[in-house]
N, C-alpha and C positions, 0 to 999 in steps of 0.2 A: 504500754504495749510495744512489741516491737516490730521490725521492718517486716511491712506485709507482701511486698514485693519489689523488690530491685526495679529500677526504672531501664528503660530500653533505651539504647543508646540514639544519639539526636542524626547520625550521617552512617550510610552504608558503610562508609570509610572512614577513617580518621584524619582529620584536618595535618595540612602539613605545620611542622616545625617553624617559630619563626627563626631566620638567619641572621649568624652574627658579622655584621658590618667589619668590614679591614679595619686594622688600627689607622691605616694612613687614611682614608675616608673622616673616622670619627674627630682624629687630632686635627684633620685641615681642616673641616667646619668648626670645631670647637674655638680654635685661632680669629676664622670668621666672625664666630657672635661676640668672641672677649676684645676682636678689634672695633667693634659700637661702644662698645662702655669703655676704654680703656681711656682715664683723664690724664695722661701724658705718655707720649713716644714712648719716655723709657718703660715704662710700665709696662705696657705692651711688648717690648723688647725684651724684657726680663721673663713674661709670661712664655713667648716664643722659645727663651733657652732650656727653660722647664720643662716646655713639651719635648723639646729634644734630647734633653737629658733621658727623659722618663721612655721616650722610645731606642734611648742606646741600651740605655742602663737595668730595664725590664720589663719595657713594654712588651712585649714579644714574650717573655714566661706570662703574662695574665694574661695577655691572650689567647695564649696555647690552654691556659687553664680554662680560662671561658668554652673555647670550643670542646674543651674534655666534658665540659659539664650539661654541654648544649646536647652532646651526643648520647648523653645517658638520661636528659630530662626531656619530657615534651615539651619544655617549656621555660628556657634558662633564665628569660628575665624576670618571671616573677619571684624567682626566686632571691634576688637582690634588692628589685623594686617595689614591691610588695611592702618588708618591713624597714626600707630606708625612709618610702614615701611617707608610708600612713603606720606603721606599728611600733616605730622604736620613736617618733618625737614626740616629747613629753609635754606638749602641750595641751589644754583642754580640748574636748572634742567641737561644742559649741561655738559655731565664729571661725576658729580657728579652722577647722577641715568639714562640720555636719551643713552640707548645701539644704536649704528647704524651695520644695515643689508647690507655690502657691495655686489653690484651686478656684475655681471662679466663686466669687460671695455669694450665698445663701439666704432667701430672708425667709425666716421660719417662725408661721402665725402662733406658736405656739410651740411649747413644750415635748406635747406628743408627737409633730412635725421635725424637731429636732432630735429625736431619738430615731424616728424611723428612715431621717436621712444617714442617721451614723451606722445604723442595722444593715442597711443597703450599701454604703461603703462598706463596710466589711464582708459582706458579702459578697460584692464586686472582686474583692481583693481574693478572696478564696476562690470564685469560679473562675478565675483568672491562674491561682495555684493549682486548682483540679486541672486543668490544662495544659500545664507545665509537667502537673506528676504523668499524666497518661498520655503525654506527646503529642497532645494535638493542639497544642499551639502552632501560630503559622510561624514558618523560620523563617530568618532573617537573612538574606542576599547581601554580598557587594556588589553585587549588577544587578541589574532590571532583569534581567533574562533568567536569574535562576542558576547560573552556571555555576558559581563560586559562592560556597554556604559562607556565615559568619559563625563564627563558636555561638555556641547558645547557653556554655555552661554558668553566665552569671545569671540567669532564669535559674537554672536549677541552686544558685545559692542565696536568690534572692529573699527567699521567704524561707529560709533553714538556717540561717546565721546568726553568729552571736558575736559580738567584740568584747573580751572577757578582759582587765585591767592586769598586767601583771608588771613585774616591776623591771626595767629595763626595754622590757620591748612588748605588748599586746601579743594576743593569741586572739585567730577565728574559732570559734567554735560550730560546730556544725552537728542539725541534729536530722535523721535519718526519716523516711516518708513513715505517717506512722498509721493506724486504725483510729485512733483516739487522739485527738490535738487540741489545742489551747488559744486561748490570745489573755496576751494582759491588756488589760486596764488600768488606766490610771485616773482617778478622780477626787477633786481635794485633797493631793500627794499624796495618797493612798494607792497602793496595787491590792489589784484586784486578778482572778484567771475566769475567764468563760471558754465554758468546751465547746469548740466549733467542729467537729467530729468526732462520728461516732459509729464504733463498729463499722469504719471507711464509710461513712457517709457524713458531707456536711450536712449540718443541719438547716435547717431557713431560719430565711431575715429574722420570723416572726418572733422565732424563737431565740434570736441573737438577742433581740429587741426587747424582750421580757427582761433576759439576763442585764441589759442595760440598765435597764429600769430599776433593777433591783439593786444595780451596785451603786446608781445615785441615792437610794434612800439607807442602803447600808453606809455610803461616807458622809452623809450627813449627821446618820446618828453617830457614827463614832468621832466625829470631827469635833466633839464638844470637848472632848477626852486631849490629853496630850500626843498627839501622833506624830512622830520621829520623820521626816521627810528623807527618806531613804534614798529616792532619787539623786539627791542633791550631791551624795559620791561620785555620780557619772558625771558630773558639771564641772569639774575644778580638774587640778592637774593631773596626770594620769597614775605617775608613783604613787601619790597621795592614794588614790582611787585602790592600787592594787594593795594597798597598805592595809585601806579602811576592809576591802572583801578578802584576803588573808585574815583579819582578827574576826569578822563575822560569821566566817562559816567556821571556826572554831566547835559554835553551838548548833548543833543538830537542826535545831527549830530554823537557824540562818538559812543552814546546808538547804534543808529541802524547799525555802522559800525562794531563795537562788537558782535552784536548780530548775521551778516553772517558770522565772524569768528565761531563763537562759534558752528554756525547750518552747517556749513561747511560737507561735508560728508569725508574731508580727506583734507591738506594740499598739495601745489606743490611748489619746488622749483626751479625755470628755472634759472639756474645760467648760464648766457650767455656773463658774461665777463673772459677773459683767465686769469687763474692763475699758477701763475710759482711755485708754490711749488711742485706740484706735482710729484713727478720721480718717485715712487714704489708704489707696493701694499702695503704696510702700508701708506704712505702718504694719498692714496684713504680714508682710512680709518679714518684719522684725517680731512679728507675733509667732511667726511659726518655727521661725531660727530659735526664738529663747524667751517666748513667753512674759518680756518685759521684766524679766528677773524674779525674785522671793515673793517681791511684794506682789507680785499680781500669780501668772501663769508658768512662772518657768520652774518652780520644783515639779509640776507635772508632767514634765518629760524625764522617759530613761532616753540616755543619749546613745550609751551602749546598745540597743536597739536598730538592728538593719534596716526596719519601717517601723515610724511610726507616724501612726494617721490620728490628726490634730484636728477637730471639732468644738469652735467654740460659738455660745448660746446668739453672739450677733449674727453669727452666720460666716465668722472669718474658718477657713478652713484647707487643709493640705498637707502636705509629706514634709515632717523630719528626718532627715536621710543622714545614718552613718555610708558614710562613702567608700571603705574601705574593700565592701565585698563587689560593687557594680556603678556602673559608670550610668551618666542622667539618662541616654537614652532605654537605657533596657529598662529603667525605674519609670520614665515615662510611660512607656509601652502599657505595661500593667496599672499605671493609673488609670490611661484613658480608658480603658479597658471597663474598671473600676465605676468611673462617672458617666459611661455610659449602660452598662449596669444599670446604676441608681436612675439615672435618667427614663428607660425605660421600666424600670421599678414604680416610680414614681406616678407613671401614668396610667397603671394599671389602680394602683388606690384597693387593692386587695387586702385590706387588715383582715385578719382572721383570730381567732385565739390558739395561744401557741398548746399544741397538743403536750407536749412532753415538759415544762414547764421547768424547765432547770434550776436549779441555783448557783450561784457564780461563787467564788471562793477568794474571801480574802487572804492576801498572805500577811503571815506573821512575821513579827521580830524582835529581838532583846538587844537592846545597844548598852555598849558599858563607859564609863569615863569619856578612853580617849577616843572611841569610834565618832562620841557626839561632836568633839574636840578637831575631829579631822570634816566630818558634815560641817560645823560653824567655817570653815579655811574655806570649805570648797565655796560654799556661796557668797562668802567673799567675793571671792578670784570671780568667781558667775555674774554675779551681780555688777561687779567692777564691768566686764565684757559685755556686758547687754547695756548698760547704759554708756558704751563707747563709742555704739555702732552708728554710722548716718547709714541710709538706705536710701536710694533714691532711683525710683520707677519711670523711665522716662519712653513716652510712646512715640516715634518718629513717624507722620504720617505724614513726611513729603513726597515719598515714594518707600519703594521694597523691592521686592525680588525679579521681580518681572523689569523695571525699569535698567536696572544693574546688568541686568542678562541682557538687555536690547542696546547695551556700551558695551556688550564683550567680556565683563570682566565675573571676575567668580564671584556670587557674592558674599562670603566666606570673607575670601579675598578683601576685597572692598572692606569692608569693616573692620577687619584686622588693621589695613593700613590707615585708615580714617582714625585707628585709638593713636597709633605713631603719630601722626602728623598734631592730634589734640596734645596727646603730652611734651612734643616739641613743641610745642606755642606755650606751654604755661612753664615747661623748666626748661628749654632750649638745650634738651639732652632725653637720647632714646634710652628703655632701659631696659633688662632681659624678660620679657613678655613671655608668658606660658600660656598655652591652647593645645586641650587636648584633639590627638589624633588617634584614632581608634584604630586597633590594630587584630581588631576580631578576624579578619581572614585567614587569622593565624588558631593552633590548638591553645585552648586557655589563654587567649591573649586577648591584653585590655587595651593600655594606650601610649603612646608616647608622646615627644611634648613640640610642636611647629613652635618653632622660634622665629617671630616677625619681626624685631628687628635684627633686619639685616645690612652689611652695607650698602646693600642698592635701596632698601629703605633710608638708611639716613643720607643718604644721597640725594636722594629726592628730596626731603623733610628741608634739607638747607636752602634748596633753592624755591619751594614750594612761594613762599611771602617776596621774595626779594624781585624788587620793583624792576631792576635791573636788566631781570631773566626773562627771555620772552615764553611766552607761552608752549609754541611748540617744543623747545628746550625741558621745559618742566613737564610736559606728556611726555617726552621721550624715557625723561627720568622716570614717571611715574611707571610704565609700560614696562622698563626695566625693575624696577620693584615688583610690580604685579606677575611678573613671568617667574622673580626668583621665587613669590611665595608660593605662584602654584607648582614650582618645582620641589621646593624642600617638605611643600605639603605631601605629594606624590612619593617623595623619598621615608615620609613617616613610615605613609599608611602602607607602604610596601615593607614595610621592616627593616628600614635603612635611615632613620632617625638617629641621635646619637645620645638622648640624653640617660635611653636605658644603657647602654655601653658604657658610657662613663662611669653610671652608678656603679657599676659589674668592676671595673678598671679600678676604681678608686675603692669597693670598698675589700675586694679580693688584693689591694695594694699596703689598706693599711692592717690587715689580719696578717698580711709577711711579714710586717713591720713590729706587729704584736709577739707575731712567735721568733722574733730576730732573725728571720730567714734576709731579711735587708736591713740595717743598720737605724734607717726611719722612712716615715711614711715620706714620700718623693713630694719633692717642691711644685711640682704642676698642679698639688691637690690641695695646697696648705698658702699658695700666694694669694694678694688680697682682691687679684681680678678673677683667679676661681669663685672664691665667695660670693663676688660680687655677679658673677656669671650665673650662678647655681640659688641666688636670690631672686622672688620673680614679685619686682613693685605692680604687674600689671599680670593679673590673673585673670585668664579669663576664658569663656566659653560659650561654644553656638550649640543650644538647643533649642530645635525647629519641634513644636507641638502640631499636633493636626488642626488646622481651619476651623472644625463644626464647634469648636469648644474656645469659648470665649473668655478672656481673662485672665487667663494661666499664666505663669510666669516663675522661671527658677532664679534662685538669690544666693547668696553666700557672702563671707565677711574676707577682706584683703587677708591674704597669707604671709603678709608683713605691714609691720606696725606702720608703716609710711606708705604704703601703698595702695590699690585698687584693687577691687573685685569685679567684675564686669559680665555677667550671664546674658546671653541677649538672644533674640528671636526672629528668625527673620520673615516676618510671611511676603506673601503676595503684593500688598500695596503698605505695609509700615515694617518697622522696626521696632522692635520693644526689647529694652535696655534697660537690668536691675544691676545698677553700680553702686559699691558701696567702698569705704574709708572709714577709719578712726577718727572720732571726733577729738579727741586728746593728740592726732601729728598737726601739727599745725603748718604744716606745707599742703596737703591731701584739703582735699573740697571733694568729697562727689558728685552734687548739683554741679559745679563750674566744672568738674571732668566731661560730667554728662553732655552737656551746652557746648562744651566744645568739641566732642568727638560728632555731634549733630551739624554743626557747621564747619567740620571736615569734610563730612558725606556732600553736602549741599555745597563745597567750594570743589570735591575732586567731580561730582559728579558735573559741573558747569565746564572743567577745565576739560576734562573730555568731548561734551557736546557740543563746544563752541570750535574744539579744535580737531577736530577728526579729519 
């Protein structure tokens, strides 16, 4: 079917432009972060000629070009950041970039109880989308008052997207509000489609729930058969990927089975055979990331999938998320949305028999030679990455948010600099830490990146331990830390961040250098404290869930092979912290990261209240 009605716009007005920072702003922070990591004078000395070079020699044309660009788009930085960040690196999606939104455990007396919790999630998730389509979702504020909206359009692409593999750089897909929609299923690597609208009506749980039912006993029977684990393309690297779906949709039969993946309004994952890894709340967490590889759940994920909502029979259960179209909080928002849905679903205990009684639709497919030859690589590379991951869940209940706030400090803030001070104690060096700053006050605008270590952070960090120093010395440093983070945080989320500028700078530097408009791409972009600036060992991010819902918790895998990933929560009275490492670096521990950013908090918070 097609678009039954254009959606009405989200503000009387259109959201302003965000602005492009001075070059002399961006280059004297940028000197700032690459003077933390820089492991000798000269280095740093040589990085500083570069930048000087790069602002005699052309700075000043990119940025006349940037501002040409700003002026004709609503929106200049996605348009660099977008496919630097997440579309052109060829790495797998799993681990590497798909965060997962762990849901609180389920224990379900039964079989019938497990399908009608998955009917109700998806359900949740649709009348969560009917709310988005017809604008009566509540918007979203940067002030309590109301005064200044936040873009709202990653709701509108949250359940219409698709991340399609192509070679060199991904493509969004995007499919338009319709009369009639879909969801895939996936069960025993099988897809599967159930129509969740119909003639603009969703349809009920009950009826979801039948179609459930019925594509567990169609993948059972056909599961005896040989069936091609199609998924397993979105697992591995992404050339590969755009490789394997070029030779696929060759055949008509691919085309059209592609094509209800791709128009899908969300992914499901009915994972209904028992796996034994499972024993803790981090385990959950590596279940929903990657399904513990081939051997157990993880061909049952498309990765390429915007959502996908993961159900498995112990009751572990929550969001696989490509990240590429929305950032955790706006993905939160419609969870919770979702679970409490089902929550009140749940207590009403209304089974009925579903009136219209559908049937859900498998899709087909033909693989030839090398297709199956590129599926065998990907799960390789899959399997390799799921069992590399350590994950580890760690619940801080010495205090939280309320105590942080009654010392003054942001607590934001506070944990930020508690990771510095852990990873100074175990490598006696800061390193380019990434935390996203949301820059939705702006049109189509996502986020940019607060950089925490700073020098007044490792300034602090040296004297933090040292017996030497007396206390009030080291609050003074700290206070000095604490003020720059909530300055350069202030400086993000107002659109005065520098690492979208840079992207823009460097990569509008090396397309001159492609078309020999400049002899080569400029040494400020190509020295080894760039890389090492633009490399982030300590990844990480605050999302705060709502209170009534217990358990939750978002994860993801280190954005480099030696580094951390760090998701954390802050409530009321704890701290809940999903940090993960590669088990194959052997410098990286996440347990002992964990342990020590916990007894960072517990040594800055004592150094404050003894010394105030």
């Amino acid at each position: 079917m097609t678009l039954t009605v254009a959606a009405a716009p989200w503000y009387d007005k259109p959201l302003q432009k965000p602005p492009v920072p001075s070059l002399e702003h961006t280059l004297s922070r940028y000197v700032e972060y690459a003077s933390v990591l820089a492991k000798t004078p000269e280095q740093l000395e040589q990085t500083r000629g570069n930048v000087k070079e790069f602002l005699r020699d052309g700075g000043e044309k990119m940025q006349q070009k940037i501002l040409e660009i700003a002026d004709m788009n609503p929106n200049w930085i996605n348009l660099f950041w977008l496919p630097e960040m997440y579309l052109k690196p060829r790495y797998p999606l799993p681990l590497y970039s798909n965060p997962a939104y762990v849901f609180p455990k389920q224990k379900f007396n039964d079989f019938d109880d497990y399908l009608d919790y998955s009917a109700n999630l998806i359900r949740g998730i649709l009348s969560f989308k009917s709310l988005i389509d017809k604008r009566r979702a509540e918007r979203d504020f940067v002030d309590r008052a109301g005064a200044m909206p936040m873009c709202m359009d990653q709701y509108d692409r949250l359940l219409t997207s698709y991340r399609e593999a192509r070679a060199g750089e991904d493509v969004l897909l995007r499919a338009p509000i319709n009369d009639d929609e879909h969801v895939m299923v996936m069960c025993q690597n099988q897809a599967f489609t159930i129509a969740v609208k119909i003639r603009g009506e969703f349809v009920s749980a009950n009826e979801i729930r039948h179609q459930l039912g019925k594509i567990v006993e169609m993948a059972k029977n056909r599961n005896g058969r040989n069936v091609t684990p199609m998924a397993a393309a979105t697992a591995g690297k992404r050339d590969q990927a755009a490789i394997f779906w070029a030779a696929a949709r060759i055949d008509p039969l691919n085309q059209e089975s592609f094509a209800q993946v791709v128009n899908s309004v969300f992914g499901v994952c009915l994972d209904i055979d028992y796996c034994d890894k499972v024993h803790s709340h981090s385990d959950e967490g590596q279940f929903i990331l990657h399904g513990y590889g081939s051997k157990y759940s993880g061909l049952n994920r498309w990765f390429e999938h915007t959502m996908q909502l993961v159900v498995a029979v112990d009751g572990t259960n929550g969001l696989c998320i490509e990240h590429s179209v929305a950032e955790g909080i706006v993905i939160i928002k419609m969870a919770e949305h979702a679970l409490r849905f089902e929550r009140e679903q749940a207590k009403k205990k209304q089974l009925t028999e579903p009136k219209m009684k559908i049937n859900p639709r498998p899709l087909k497919w033909r693989v030839n030679a090398q297709m199956k030859n590129i599926l065998n690589d990907q799960i390789d590379i899959f399997d390799s990455l799921a069992a590399d991951l350590e994950l580890e869940v760690i619940n801080f209940t010495d205090f939280g948010k309320e105590k942080i706030k009654s010392l003054h400090i942001s607590p934001d803030g506070f944990v930020q600099l508690s990771m510095q001070l852990a990873h100074f104690r175990m490598y006696g060096r800061l390193v380019s830490t990434y935390e996203s700053a949301s820059i939705r006050r702006f049109h189509y605008g996502r986020v940019d990146n607060i950089r925490s270590a700073t020098p007044e952070a490792l300034n602090w960090v040296r004297v933090m331990d040292n017996k030497e120093k007396c206390p009030k010395e080291k609050l003074q440093l700290f206070h000095q830390a604490a003020t720059k983070q909530a300055y350069i945080t202030k400086e993000n989320i107002t659109g005065y961040g520098i690492d979208n500028h840079l992207c823009a700078l460097s990569t509008l530097s090396l397309a001159a250098a492609q078309r020999k408009e400049i002899p080569k791409q400029f040494d400020m972009f190509t020295d080894e404290l760039w890389f090492e600036t633009m490399r982030f060992p300590l990844s990480t991010s605050q999302v705060t869930t709502s209170a009534d819902i217990v358990g939750d918790y978002l994860c993801y895998g280190p954005v480099v092979d030696d580094g951390y990933g760090n998701g954390y929560n802050i409530q009321k009275n704890e701290i809940l912290m999903a940090v993960s490492s590669r088990k194959s670096c052997n410098s990286t521990n996440a347990a002992e990261f964990g342990k020590a950013v916990c007894q960072a908090m517990r040594d800055i918070a004592h150094l404050v209240e003894t010394n105030q």
